[in-house]
N, C-alpha and C positions, 0 to 999 in steps of 0.2 A: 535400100530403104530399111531402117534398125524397125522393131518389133514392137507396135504401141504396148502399152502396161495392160497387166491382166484385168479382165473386169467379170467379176462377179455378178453373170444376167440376173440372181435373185437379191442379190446387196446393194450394187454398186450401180446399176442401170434404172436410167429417170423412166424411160418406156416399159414400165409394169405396169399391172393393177392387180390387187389381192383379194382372197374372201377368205371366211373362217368359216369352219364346221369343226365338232369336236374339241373346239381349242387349238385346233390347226390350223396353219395359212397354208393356203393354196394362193398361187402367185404365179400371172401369165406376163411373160417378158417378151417384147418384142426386139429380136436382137438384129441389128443390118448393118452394110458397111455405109448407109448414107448417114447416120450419126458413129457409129465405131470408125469408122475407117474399114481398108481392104487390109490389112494386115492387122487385124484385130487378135489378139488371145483372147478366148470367153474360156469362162470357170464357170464352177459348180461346189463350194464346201461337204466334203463327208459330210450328208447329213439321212436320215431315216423316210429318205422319199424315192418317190420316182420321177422321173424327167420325161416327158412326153415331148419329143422333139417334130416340127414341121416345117416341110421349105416350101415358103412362095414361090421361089423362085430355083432351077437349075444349081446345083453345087459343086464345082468343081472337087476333082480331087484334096484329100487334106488331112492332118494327122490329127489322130485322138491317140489319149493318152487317158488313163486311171492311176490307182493305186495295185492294180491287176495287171500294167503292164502297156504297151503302146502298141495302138494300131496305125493303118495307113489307109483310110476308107475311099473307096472306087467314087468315080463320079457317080451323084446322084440326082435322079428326074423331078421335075418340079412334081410337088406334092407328098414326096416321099414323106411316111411317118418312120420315128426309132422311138422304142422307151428303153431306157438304161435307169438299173440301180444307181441312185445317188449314196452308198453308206461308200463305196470305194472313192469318193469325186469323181469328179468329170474334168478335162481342160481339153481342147481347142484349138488348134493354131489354122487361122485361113492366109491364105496369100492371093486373095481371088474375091471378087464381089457375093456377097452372101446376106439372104433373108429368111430371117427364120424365127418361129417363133417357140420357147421355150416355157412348158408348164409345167412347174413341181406339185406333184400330187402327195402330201405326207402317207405314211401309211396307216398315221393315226385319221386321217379325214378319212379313208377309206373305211376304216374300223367303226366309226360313227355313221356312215354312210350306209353298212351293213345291217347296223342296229334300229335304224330309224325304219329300216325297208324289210326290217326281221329274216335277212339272210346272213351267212358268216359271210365277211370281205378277204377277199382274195390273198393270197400268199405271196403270188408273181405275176406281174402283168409282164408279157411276153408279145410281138407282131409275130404270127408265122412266121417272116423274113425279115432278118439282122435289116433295119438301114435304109430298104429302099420298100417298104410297103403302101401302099395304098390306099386311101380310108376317107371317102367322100362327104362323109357325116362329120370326122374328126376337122378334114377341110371347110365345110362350110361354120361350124363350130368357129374355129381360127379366124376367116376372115372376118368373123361377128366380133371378135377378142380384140383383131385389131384394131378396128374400128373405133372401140370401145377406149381403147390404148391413146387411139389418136384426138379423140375427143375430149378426153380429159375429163374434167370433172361436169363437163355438158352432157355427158352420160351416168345417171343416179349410178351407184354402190350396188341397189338392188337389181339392176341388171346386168351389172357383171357377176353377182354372186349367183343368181340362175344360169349364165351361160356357164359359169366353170363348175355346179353343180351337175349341170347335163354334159358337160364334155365327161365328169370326172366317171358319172354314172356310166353313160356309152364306154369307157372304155375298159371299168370295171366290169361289167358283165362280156363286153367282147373279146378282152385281151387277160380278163385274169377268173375267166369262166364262173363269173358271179352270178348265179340263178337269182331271177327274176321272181316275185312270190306271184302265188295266182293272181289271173285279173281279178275273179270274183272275190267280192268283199263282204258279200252276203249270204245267207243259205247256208245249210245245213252240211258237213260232213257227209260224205260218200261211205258206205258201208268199208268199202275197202281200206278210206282214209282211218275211219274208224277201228277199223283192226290191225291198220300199221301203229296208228297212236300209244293203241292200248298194249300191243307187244312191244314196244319200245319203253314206255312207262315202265313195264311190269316187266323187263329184262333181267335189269340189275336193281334190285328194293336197296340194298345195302347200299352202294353209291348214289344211285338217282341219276337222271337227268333232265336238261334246261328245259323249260316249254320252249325256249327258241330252236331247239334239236329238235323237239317231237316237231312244230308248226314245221320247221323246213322238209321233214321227211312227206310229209302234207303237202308240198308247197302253198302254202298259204304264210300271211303275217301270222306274228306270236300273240296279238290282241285281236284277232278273228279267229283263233282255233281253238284259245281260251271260250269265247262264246259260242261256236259254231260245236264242239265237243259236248255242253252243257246241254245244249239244245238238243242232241244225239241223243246221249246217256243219261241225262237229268242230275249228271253231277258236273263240278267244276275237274280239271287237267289233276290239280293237289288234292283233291277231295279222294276223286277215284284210287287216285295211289298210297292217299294214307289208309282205305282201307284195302288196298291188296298189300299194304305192309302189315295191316292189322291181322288178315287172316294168314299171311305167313306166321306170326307171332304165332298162333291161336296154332297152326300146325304142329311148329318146334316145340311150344309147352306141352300137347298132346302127344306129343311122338316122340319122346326122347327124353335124356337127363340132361338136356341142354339149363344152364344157369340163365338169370332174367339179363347179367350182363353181358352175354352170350349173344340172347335172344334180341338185347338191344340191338348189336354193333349190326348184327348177321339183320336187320330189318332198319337199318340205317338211320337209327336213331342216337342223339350224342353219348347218351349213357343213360346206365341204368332206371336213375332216376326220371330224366324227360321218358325215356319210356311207359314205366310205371305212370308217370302223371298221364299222358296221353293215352296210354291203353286204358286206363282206369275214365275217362272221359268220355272215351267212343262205347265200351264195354259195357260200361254201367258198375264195372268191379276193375279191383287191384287182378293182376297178371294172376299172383298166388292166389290169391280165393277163385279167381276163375277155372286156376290149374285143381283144386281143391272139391271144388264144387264138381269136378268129373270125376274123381275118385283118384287123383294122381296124390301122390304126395309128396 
């Protein structure tokens, strides 16, 4: 029996259905030999995602192939999950009856995933086990995919785009160790959270860093530790660190022959002049007459 033509489960296969976050398609394909045929080739294009692969059913032995080289993959038991980087491809050859269903996760959806939930999104989704893993949540996820596949347009948009938003999240937090922010969404800052906050803030003045860095050291979101710090300290996340950039200033003009464009760069401000204009704001005076007014000159 010759070899049916390659088929593209995210281009070329009628058994999809897609959602968008970030600008990204996420796209669940259901791939079988009762529409491919048993001598199917399935593909995958180089492209900047991941593949979240699941068998309904039992897998005979069968070779995979990338741009990294060819393997010969062992029989696998119904259920098995794999994720595989998609930037190498992916191709496929079966000679054996196979059902499976195939979901590309961009790694831009995961990025927007991250940001919505004010965690950073993962780097590598990885199953502890190449190929034949296990994942009851990912399977009952699947079965809802297919269903949803096979229904057609008798199932809204808006419910395939939550089931492949909760697949995409489950497997971002299990397999690409994406913390989860606090449940609490209310309330105040924990003394302790408060003092990782503030030494993270006040680490590097001269570079800075994101409220989304300080919230995750917190575990909380980045629009609750913005309020929940205010509530604490009686200032905002920026407030408090332009004035511990301010009293840095206030140190280096006092302690040294340090220049204002010095004093800018070394307190993370563009140049001399934004500095000047902001210190002269907070101060009440220009940098010089402040430095003046203590007897420096």
């Amino acid at each position: 029996m010759g070899t049916n033509p390659s088929v593209d489960v995210y281009l070329d296969h009628n058994e999809r259905r897609s959602s968008r976050i970030g600008g990204a398609l996420l796209t669940a394909s259901h791939t079988r030999c009762a529409t491919l045929g048993e001598n199917a080739m399935i593909s995958a294009v180089a492209q900047d995602s991941f593949s979240l692969i699941y068998l309904f059913d039992h897998l005979p032995a069968h070779e995979f192939w990338s741009d990294e080289g060819h393997t010969n993959v062992a029989d696998l038991p119904r259920g098995s999950v794999h994720i595989m980087d998609l930037r190498p491809s992916g191709n496929a050859r079966f000679r054996s009856a196979f059902d499976t269903m195939n979901v590309a996760l961009p790694r831009r959806a995961l990025v927007a995933l991250g940001e919505q939930l004010g965690v950073t999104a993962p780097e590598v989704l990885r199953t502890p086990r190449a190929w034949d893993w296990q994942d009851r949540i990912v399977g009952g996820l699947q079965v809802c995919l297919a269903e949803a596949i096979q229904a057609g347009p008798d199932v809204d948009n808006l419910v395939v785009d939550r089931l492949l938003l909760a697949l995409m999240t489950h497997v971002a937090v299990t397999y690409g160790e994406m913390r989860a922010p606090s449940s609490s969404l209310t309330g105040p800052l924990s003394p302790q959270q408060v003092k990782r906050a503030q030494h993270a803030m006040a680490d590097d003045l001269e570079n800075g860093v994101s409220i989304a860095d300080v919230a995750r050291l917190c575990d909380v979101s980045p629009a609750h530790f913005s309020r929940a710090f205010k509530a604490a300290t009686g200032a905002t996340p920026s407030a408090w660190r332009l004035a511990r950039r301010i009293d840095l200033a206030k140190n280096l003009l006092a302690n040294g022959n340090h220049s204002l464009a010095d004093v800018a760069v070394r307190t993370g401000f563009a140049d001399q002049s934004h500095f000047t204009r902001v210190f002269a704001r907070e101060v009440g005076s220009p940098p010089r007459t402040w430095k003046r007014t203590r007897g420096h000159k």
